[in-house]
C-alpha positions as CSV (number, residue, x, y, z in Angstrom):
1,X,-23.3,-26.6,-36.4
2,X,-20.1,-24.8,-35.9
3,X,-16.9,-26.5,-35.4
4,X,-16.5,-25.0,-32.1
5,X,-19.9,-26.5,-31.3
6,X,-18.3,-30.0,-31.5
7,X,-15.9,-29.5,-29.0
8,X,-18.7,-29.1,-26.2
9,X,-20.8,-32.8,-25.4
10,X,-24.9,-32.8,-25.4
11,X,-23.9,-33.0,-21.7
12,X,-21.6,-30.4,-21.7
13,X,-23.8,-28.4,-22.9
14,X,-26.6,-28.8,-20.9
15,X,-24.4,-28.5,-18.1
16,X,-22.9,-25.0,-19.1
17,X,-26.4,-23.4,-19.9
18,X,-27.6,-24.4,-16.0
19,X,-24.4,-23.0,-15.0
20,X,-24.3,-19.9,-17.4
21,X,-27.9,-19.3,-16.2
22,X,-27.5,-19.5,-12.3
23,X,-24.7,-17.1,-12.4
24,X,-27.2,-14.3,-14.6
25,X,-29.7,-15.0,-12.0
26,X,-27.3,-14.7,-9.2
27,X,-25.9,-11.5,-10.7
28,X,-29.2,-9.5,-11.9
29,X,-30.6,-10.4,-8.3
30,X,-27.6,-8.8,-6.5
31,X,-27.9,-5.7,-8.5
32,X,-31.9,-5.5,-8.0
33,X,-31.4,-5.7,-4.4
34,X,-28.6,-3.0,-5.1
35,X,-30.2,-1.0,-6.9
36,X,-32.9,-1.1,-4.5
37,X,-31.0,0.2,-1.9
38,X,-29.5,2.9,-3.8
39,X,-33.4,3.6,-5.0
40,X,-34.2,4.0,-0.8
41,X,-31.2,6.9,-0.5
42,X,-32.0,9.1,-3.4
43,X,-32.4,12.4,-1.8
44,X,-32.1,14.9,-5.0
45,X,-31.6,15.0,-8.5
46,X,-28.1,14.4,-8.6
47,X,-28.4,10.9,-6.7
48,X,-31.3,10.0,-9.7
49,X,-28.8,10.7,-12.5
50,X,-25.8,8.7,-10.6
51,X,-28.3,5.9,-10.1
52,X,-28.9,6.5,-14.3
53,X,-25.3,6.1,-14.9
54,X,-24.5,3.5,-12.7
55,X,-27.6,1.7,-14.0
56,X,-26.2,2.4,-17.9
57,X,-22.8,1.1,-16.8
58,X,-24.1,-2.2,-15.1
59,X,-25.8,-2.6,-18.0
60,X,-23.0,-2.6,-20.3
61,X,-20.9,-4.5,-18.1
62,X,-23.2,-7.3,-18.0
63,X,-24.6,-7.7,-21.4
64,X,-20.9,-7.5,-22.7
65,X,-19.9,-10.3,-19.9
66,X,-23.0,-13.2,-20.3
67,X,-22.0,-14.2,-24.5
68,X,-22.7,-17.8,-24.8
69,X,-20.7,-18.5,-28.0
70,X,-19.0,-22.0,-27.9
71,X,-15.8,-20.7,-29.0
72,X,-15.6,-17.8,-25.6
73,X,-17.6,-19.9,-22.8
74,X,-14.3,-21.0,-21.4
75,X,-13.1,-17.7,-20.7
76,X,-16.7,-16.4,-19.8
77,X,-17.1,-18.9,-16.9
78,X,-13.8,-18.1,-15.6
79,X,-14.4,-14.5,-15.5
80,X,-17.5,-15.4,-13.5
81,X,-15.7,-17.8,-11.2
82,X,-12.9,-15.1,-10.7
83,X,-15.9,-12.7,-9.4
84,X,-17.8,-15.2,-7.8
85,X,-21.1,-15.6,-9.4
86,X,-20.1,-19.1,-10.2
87,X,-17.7,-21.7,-8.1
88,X,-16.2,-24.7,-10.4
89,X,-18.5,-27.0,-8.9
90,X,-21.1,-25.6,-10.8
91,X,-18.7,-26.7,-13.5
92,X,-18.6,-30.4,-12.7
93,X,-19.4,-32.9,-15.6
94,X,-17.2,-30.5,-18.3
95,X,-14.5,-32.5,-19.9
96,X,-11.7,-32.2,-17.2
97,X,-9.4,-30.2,-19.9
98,X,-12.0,-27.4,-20.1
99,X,-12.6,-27.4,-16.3
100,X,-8.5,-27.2,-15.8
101,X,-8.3,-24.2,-18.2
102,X,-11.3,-22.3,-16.2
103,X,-9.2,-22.7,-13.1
104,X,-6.3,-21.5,-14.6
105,X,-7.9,-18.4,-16.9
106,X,-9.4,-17.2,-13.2
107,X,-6.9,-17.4,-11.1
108,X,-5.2,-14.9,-13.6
C-alpha cells in the first residue's frame, strides 16, 4: 500500500469510487446522447470527420480527467464538481479536511 493510500479511510474509499463512478457514468451518457445528436445532422463528409475529431478530443479529455490515484483524487473530484458531473454531496462521509479542500480547489 502506498503512503498516500493511508490518508483515504476503507470508508473513504468506498465513498470516492461511488462518487468517482457516478460522475463517468453521468459524463459518457451526456456525450452518447451528444454524440447522437451530432450523428442525426451529419449531412457530408466533412460533418463525419468533425464528429472524428471531436470524438478523438472527448476522448482525450476524458481519459486524462477520470485518474483515480490516491495522491490526485482531491483535485480530480474538484475538477468534476467545478463542471458539474459531481455536487459535494456526492462527497459526504470524506474526512471534512478533504471535503473543504474540494470546495476550495473548484471554486478556483
Amino acid at each position: 500500500m502506498q503512503a498516500i493510500d493511508k490518508d483515504w479511510t476503507k470508508t473513504e474509499k468506498k465513498i470516492a469510487q461511488v462518487a468517482f463512478q457516478k460522475a463517468y457514468e453521468q459524463e459518457v451518457s451526456a456525450l452518447m446522447k451528444d454524440v447522437k445528436d451530432k450523428i442525426n445532422h451529419i449531412s457530408d463528409l466533412e460533418d463525419l470527420w468533425r464528429l472524428h475529431d471531436y470524438l478523438s478530443a472527448r476522448r482525450h479529455d476524458i481519459d486524462g480527467k477520470y485518474d483515480y490515484r490516491y495522491s490526485v483524487l482531491i483535485f480530480v473530484f474538484s475538477q468534476l464538481v467545478r463542471e458539474g458531473w459531481l455536487s459535494l454531496a456526492d462527497l459526504e462521509g470524506l474526512e471534512p479536511a478533504k471535503q473543504k479542500k474540494v470546495a476550495a480547489l473548484a471554486r478556483m
